[in-house]
Backbone as JSON Lines, residues from 0, in Angstrom:
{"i":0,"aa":"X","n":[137.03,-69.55,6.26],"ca":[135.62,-69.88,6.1],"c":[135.27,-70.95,7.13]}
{"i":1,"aa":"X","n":[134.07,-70.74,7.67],"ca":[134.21,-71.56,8.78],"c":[132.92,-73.04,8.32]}
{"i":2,"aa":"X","n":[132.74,-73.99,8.91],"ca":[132.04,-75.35,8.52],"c":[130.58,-74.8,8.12]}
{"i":3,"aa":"X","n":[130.22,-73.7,8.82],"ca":[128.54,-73.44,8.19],"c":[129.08,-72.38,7.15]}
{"i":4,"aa":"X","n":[129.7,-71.74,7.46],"ca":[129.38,-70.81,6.13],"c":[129.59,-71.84,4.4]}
{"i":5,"aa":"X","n":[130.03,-72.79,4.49],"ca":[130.79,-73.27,3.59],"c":[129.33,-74.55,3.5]}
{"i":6,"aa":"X","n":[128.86,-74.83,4.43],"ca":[127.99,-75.91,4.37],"c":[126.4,-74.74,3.39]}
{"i":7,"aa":"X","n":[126.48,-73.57,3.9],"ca":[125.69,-72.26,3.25],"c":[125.71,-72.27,1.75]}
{"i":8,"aa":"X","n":[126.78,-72.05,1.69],"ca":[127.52,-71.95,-0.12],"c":[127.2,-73.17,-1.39]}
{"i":9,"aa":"X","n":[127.69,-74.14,-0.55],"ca":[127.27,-75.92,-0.85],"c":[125.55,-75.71,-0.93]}
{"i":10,"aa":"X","n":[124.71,-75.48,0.02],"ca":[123.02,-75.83,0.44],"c":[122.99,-74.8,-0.98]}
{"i":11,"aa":"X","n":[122.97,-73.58,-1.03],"ca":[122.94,-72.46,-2.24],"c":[123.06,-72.89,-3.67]}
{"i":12,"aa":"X","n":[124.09,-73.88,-3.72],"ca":[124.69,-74.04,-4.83],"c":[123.95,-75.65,-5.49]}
{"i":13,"aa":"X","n":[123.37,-75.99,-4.57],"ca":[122.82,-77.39,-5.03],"c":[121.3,-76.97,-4.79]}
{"i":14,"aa":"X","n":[120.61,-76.29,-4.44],"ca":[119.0,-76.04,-4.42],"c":[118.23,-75.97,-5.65]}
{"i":15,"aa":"X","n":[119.12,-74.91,-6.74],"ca":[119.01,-75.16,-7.51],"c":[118.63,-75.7,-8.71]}
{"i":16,"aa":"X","n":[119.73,-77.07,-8.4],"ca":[119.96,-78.23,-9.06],"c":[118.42,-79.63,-8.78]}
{"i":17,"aa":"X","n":[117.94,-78.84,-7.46],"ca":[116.84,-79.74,-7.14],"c":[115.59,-79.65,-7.86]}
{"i":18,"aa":"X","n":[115.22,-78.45,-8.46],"ca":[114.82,-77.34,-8.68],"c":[114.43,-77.78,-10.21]}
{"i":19,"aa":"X","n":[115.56,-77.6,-10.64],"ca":[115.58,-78.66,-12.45],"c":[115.75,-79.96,-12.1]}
{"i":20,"aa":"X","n":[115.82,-81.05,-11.13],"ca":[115.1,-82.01,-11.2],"c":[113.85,-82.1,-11.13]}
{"i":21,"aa":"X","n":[113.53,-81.62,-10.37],"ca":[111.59,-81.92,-9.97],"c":[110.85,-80.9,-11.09]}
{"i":22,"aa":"X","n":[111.4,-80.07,-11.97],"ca":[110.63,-79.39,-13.12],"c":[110.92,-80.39,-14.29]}
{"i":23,"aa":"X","n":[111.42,-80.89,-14.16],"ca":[111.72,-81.71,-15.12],"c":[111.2,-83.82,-15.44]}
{"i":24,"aa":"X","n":[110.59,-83.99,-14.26],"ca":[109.89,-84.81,-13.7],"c":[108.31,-85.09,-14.7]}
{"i":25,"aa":"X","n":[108.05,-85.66,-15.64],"ca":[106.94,-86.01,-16.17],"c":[105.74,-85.95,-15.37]}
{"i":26,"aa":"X","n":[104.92,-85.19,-14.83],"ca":[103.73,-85.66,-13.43],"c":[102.93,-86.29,-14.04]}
{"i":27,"aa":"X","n":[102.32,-86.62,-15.03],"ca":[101.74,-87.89,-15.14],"c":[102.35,-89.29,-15.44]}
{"i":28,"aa":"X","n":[103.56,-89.33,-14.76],"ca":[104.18,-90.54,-14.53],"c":[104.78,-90.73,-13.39]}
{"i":29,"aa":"X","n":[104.32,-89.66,-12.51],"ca":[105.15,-89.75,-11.13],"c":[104.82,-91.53,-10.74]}
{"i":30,"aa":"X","n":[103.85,-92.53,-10.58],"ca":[104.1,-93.65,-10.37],"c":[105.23,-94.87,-10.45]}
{"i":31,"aa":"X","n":[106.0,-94.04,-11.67],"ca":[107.03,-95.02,-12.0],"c":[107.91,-95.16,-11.06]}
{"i":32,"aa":"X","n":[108.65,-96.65,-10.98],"ca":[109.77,-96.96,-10.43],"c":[109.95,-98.4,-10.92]}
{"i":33,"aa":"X","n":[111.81,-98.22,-10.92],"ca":[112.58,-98.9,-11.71],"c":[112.37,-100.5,-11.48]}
{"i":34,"aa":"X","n":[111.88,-100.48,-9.55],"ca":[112.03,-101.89,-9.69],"c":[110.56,-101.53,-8.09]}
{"i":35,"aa":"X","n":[109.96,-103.04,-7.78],"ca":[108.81,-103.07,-7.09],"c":[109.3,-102.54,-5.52]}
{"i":36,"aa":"X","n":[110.81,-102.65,-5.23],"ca":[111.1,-102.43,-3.92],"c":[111.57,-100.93,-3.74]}
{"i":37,"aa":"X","n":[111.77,-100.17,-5.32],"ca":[112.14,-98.71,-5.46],"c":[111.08,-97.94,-5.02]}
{"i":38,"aa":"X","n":[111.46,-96.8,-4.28],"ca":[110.55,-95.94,-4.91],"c":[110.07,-95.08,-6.04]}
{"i":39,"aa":"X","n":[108.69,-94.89,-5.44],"ca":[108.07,-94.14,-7.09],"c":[108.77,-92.58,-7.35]}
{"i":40,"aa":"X","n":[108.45,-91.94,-8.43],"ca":[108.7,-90.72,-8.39],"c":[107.97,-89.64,-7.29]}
{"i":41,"aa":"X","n":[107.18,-90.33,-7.67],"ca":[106.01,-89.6,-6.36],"c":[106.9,-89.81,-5.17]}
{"i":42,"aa":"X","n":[107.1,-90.23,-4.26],"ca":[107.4,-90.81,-3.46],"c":[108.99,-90.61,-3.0]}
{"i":43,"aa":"X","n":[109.59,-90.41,-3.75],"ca":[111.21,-89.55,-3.86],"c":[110.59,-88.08,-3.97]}
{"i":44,"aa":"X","n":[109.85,-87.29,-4.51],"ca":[109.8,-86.57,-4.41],"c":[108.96,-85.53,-3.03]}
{"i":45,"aa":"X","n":[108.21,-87.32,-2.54],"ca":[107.92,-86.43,-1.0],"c":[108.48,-86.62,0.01]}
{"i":46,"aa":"X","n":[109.44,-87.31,-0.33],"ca":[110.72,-87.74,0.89],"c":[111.59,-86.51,0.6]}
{"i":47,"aa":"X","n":[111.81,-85.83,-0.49],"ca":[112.7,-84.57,-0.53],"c":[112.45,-83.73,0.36]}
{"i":48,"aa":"X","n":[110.81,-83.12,-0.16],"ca":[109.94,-81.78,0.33],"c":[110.04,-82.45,1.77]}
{"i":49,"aa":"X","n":[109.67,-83.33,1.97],"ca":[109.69,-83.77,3.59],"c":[110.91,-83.76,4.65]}
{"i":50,"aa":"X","n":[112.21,-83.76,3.68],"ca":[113.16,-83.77,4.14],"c":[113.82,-82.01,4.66]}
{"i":51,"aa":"X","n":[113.06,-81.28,4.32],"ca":[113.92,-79.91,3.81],"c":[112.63,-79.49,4.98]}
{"i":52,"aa":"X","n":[111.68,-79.93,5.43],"ca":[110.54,-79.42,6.06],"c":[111.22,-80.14,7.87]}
{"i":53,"aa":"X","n":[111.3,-81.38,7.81],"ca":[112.4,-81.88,8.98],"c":[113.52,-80.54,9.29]}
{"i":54,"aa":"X","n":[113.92,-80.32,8.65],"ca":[115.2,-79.94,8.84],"c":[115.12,-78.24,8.84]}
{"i":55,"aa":"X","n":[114.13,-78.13,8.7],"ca":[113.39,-76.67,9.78],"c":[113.12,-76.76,10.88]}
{"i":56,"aa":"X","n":[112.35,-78.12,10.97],"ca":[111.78,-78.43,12.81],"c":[113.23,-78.84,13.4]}
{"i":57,"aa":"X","n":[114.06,-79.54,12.75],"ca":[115.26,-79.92,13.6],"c":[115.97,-78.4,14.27]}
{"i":58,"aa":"X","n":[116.04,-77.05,13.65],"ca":[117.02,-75.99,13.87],"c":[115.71,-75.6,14.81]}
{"i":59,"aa":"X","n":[114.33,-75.46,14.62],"ca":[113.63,-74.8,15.64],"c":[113.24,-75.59,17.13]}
{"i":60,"aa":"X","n":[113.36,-77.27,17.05],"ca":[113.26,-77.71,18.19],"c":[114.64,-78.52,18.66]}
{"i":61,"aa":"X","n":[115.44,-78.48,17.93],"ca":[116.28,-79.64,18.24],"c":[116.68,-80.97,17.91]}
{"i":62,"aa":"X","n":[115.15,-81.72,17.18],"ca":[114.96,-82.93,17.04],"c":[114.41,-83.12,15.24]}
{"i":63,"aa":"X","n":[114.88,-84.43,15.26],"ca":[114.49,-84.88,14.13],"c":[113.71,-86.23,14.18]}
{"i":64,"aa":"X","n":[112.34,-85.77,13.64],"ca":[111.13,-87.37,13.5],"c":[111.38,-87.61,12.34]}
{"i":65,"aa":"X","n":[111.86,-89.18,12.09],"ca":[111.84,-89.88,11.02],"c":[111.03,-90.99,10.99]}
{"i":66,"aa":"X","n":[110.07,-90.85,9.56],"ca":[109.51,-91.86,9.08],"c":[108.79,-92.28,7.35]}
{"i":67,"aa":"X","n":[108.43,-93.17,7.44],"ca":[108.19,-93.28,5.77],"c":[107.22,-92.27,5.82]}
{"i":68,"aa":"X","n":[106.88,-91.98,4.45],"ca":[105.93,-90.67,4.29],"c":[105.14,-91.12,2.87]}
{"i":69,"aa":"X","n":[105.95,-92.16,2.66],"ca":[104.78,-92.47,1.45],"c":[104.96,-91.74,0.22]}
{"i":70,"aa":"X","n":[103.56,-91.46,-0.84],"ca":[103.57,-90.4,-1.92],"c":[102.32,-89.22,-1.53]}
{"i":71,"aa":"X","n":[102.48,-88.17,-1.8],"ca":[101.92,-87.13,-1.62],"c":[101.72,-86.59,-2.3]}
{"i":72,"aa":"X","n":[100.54,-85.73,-2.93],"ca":[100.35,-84.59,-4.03],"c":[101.9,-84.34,-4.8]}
{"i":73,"aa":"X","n":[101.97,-84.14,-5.98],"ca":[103.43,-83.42,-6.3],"c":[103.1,-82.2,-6.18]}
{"i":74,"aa":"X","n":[101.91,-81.53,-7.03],"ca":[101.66,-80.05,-6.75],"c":[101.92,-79.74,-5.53]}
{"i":75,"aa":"X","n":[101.48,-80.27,-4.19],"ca":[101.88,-79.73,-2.88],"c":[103.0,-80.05,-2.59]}
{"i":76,"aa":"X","n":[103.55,-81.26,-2.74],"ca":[105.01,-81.28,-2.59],"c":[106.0,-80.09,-3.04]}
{"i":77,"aa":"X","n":[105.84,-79.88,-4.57],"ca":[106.74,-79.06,-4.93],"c":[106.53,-77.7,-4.19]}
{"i":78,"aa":"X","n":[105.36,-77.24,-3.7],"ca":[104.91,-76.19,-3.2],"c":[105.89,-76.52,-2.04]}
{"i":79,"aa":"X","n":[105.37,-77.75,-1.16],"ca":[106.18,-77.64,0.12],"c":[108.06,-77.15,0.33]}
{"i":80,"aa":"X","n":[108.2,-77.81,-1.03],"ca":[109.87,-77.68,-1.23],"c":[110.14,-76.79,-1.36]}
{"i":81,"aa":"X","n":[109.64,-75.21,-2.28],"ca":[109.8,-74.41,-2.41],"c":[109.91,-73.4,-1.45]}
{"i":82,"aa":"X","n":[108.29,-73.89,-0.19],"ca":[108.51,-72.66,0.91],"c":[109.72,-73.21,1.98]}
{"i":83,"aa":"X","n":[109.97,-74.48,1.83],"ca":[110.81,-74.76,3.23],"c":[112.3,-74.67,2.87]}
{"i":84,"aa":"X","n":[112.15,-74.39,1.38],"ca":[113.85,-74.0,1.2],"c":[114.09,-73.07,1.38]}
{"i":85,"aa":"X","n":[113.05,-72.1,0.81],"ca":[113.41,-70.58,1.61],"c":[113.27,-70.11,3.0]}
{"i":86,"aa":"X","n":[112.56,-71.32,4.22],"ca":[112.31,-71.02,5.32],"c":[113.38,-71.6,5.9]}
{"i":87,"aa":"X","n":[114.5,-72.96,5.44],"ca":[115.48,-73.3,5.5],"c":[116.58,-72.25,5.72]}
{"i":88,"aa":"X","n":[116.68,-71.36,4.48],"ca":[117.73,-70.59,4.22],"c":[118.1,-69.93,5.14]}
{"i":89,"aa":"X","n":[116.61,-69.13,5.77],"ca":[116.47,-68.16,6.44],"c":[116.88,-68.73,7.76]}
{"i":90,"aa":"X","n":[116.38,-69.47,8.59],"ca":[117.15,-69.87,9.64],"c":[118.68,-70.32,9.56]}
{"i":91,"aa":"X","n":[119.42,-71.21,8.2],"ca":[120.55,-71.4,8.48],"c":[121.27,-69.98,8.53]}
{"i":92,"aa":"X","n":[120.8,-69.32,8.07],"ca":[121.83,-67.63,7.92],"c":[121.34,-67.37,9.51]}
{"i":93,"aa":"X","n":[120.73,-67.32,10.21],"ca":[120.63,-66.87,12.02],"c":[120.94,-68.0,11.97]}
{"i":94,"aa":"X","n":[121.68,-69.18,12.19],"ca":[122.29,-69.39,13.07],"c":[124.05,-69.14,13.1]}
{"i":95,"aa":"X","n":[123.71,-69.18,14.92],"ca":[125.22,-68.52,15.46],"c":[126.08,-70.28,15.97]}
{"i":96,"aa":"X","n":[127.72,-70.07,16.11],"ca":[128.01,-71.31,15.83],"c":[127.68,-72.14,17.1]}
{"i":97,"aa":"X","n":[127.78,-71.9,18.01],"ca":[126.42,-72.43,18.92],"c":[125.64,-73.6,18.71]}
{"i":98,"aa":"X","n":[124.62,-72.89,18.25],"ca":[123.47,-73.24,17.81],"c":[123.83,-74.73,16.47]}
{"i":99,"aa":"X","n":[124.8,-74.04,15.7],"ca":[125.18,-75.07,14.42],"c":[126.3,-75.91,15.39]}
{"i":100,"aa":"X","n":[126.79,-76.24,16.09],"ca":[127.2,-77.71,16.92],"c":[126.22,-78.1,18.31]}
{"i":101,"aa":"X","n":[124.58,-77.72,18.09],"ca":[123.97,-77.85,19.16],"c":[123.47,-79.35,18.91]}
{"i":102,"aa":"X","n":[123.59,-80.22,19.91],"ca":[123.19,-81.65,19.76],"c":[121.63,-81.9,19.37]}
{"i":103,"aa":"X","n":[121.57,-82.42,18.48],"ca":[120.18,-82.77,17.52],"c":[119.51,-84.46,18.16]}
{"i":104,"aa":"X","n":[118.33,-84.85,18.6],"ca":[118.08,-85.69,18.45],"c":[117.71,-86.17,17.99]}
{"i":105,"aa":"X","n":[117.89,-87.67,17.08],"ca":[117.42,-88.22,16.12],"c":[116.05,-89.32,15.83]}
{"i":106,"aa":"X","n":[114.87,-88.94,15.97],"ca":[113.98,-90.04,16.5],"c":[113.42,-91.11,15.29]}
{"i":107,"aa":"X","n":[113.62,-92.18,14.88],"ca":[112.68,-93.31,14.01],"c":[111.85,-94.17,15.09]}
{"i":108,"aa":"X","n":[110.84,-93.91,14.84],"ca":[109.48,-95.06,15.25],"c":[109.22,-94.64,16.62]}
{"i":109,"aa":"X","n":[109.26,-93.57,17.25],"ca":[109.61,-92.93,18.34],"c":[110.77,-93.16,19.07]}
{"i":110,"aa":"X","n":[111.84,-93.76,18.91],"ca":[112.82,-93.83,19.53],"c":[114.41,-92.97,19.32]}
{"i":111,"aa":"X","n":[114.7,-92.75,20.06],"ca":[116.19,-92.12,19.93],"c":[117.12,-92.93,18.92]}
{"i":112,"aa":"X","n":[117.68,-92.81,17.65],"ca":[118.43,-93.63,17.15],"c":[119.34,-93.35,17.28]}
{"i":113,"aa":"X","n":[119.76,-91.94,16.81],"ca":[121.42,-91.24,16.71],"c":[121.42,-90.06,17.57]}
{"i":114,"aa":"X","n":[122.42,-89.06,18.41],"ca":[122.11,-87.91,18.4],"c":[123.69,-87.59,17.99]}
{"i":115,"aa":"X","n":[123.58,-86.39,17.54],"ca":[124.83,-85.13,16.84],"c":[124.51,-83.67,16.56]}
{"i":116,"aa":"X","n":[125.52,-83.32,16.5],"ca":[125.36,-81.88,16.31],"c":[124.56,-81.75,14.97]}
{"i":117,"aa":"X","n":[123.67,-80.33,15.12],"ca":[123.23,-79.97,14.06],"c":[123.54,-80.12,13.08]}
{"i":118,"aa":"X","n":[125.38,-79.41,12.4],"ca":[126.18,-79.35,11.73],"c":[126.36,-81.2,11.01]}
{"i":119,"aa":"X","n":[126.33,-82.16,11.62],"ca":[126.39,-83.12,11.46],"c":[125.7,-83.77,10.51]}
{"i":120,"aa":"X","n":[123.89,-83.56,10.75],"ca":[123.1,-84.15,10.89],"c":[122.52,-82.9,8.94]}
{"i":121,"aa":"X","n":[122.83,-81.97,9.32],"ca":[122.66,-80.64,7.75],"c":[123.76,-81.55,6.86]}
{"i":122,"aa":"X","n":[124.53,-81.83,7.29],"ca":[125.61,-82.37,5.57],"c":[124.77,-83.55,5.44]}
{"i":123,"aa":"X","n":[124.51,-84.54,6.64],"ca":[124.23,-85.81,6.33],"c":[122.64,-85.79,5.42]}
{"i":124,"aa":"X","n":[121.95,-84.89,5.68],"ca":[120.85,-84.85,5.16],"c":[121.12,-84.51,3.67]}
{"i":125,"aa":"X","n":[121.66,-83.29,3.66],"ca":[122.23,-82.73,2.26],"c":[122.75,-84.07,1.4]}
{"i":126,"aa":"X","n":[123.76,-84.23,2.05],"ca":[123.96,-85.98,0.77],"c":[123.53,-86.75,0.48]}
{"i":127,"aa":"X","n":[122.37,-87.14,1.53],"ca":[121.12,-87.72,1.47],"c":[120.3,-87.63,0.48]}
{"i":128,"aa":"X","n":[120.09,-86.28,0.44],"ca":[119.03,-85.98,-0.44],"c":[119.86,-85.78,-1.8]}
{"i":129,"aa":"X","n":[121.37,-85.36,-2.47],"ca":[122.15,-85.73,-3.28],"c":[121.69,-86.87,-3.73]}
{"i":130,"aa":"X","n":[121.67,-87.98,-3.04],"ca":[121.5,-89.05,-3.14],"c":[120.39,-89.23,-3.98]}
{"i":131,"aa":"X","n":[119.24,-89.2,-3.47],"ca":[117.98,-89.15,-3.68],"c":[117.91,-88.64,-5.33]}
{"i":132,"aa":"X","n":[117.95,-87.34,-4.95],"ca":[117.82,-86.83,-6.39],"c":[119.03,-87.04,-7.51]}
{"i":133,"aa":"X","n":[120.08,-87.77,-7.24],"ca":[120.55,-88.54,-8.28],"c":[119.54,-89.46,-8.58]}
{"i":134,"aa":"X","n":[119.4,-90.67,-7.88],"ca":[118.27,-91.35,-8.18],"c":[116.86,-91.23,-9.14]}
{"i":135,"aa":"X","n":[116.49,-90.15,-8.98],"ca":[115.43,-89.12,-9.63],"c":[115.9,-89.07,-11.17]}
{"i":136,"aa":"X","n":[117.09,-88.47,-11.46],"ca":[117.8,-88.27,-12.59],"c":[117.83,-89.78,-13.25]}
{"i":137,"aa":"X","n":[117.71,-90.29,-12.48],"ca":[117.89,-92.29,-13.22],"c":[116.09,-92.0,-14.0]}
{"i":138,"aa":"X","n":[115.21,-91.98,-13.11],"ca":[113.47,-92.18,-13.68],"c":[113.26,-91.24,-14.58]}
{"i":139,"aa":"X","n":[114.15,-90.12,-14.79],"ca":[113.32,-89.43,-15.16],"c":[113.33,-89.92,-17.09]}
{"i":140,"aa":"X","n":[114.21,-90.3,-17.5],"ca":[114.04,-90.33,-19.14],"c":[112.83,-91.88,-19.32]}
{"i":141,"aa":"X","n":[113.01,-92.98,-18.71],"ca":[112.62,-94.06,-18.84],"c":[111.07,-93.18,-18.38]}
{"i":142,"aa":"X","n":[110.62,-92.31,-17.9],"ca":[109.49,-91.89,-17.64],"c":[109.01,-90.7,-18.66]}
{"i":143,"aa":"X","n":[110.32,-90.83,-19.48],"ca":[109.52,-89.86,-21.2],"c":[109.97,-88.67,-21.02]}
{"i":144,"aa":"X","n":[110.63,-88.59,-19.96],"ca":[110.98,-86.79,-20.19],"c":[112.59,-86.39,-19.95]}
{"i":145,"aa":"X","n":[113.43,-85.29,-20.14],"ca":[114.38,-85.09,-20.32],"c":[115.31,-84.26,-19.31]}
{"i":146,"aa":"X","n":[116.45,-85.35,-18.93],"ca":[117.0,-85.01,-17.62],"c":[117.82,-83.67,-18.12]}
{"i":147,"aa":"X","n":[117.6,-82.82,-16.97],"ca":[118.75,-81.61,-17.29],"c":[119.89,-81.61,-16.5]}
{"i":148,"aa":"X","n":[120.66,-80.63,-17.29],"ca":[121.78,-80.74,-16.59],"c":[121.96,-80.31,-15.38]}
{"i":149,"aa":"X","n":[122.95,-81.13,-14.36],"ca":[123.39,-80.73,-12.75],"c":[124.4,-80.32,-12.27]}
{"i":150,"aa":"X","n":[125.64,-80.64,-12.94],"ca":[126.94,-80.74,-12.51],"c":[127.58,-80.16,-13.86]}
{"i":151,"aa":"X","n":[127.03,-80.56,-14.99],"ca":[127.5,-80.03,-16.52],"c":[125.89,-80.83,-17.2]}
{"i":152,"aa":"X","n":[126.16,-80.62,-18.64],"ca":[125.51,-80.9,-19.41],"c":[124.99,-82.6,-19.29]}
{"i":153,"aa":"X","n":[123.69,-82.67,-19.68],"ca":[123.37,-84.18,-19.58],"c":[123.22,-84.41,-21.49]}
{"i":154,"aa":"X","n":[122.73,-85.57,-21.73],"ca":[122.76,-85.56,-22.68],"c":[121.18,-85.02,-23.49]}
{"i":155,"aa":"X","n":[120.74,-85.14,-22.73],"ca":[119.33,-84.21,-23.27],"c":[119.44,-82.65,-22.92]}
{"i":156,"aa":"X","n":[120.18,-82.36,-22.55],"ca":[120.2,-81.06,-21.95],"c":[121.63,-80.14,-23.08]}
{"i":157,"aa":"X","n":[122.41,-81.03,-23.74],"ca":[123.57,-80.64,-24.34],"c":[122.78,-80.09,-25.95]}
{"i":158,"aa":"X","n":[123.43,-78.54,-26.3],"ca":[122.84,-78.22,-27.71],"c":[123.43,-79.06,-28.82]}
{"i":159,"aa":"X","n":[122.37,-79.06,-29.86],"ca":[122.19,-79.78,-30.94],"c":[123.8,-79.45,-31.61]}
């Protein structure tokens, strides 16, 4: 199995999981956050959709623009997440291995920060956003609603 097909399997197997986080997300509490320097729910959740929308333009141009993005509609967010995971998919399956060790540039505030291979820059995002939406799983009960399960059963998610 070679580093993308396996990075394929992994992206497949955790989309999911993103999937029953953000359905599971209270929207009239997307404001909350744990502490004044956190972000809100809102706001994790448009750094996701935003992240999965990057990382289309990164395989079609090469490059990656990074910057804060703030909070955004959730309705359009979740919309956004939905089409760019499947517009995601679809390009990681065309690409040839090439293309998946083709050097990516990395831009914050217009400047070059990092550059790496594609391949590099897809896990680092992927754990990233792991990241993230662990985080998510922290707001979501203190925001009234009930985390489901990701990995196994949560405790709101386990039968009576």
């Amino acid at each position: 199995m070679t580093n993308k097909d396996f990075f394929l399997q992994t992206w497949d197997r955790e989309q999911p999981k993103f999937d029953r986080v953000m359905d599971a997300l209270p929207v009239d509490r997307l404001d909350y956050r744990p502490h004044p320097k956190s972000r809100s729910g809102a706001e994790m959740t448009t750094l996701l959709a935003r992240f999965q929308e990057i990382l289309v333009g990164m395989i079609d141009r090469g490059e990656v623009h990074l910057k804060d993005f703030g909070s955004e509609d959730f309705a359009e967010m979740r919309s956004l997440w939905t089409k760019s995971t499947q517009e995601l998919r679809e390009r990681l399956k065309k690409l040839d291995e090439a293309a998946w060790q083709r050097p990516v540039k990395f831009f914050m505030g217009g400047k070059v920060i990092n550059e790496a291979p594609t391949s590099d820059l897809m896990w680092g995002f992927l754990h990233d956003m792991i990241h993230h939406r662990g985080q998510l799983t922290a707001y979501i009960r203190p925001m009234g609603g009930k985390v489901p399960a990701i990995y196994g059963p949560s405790a709101d998610a386990t039968p009576a």
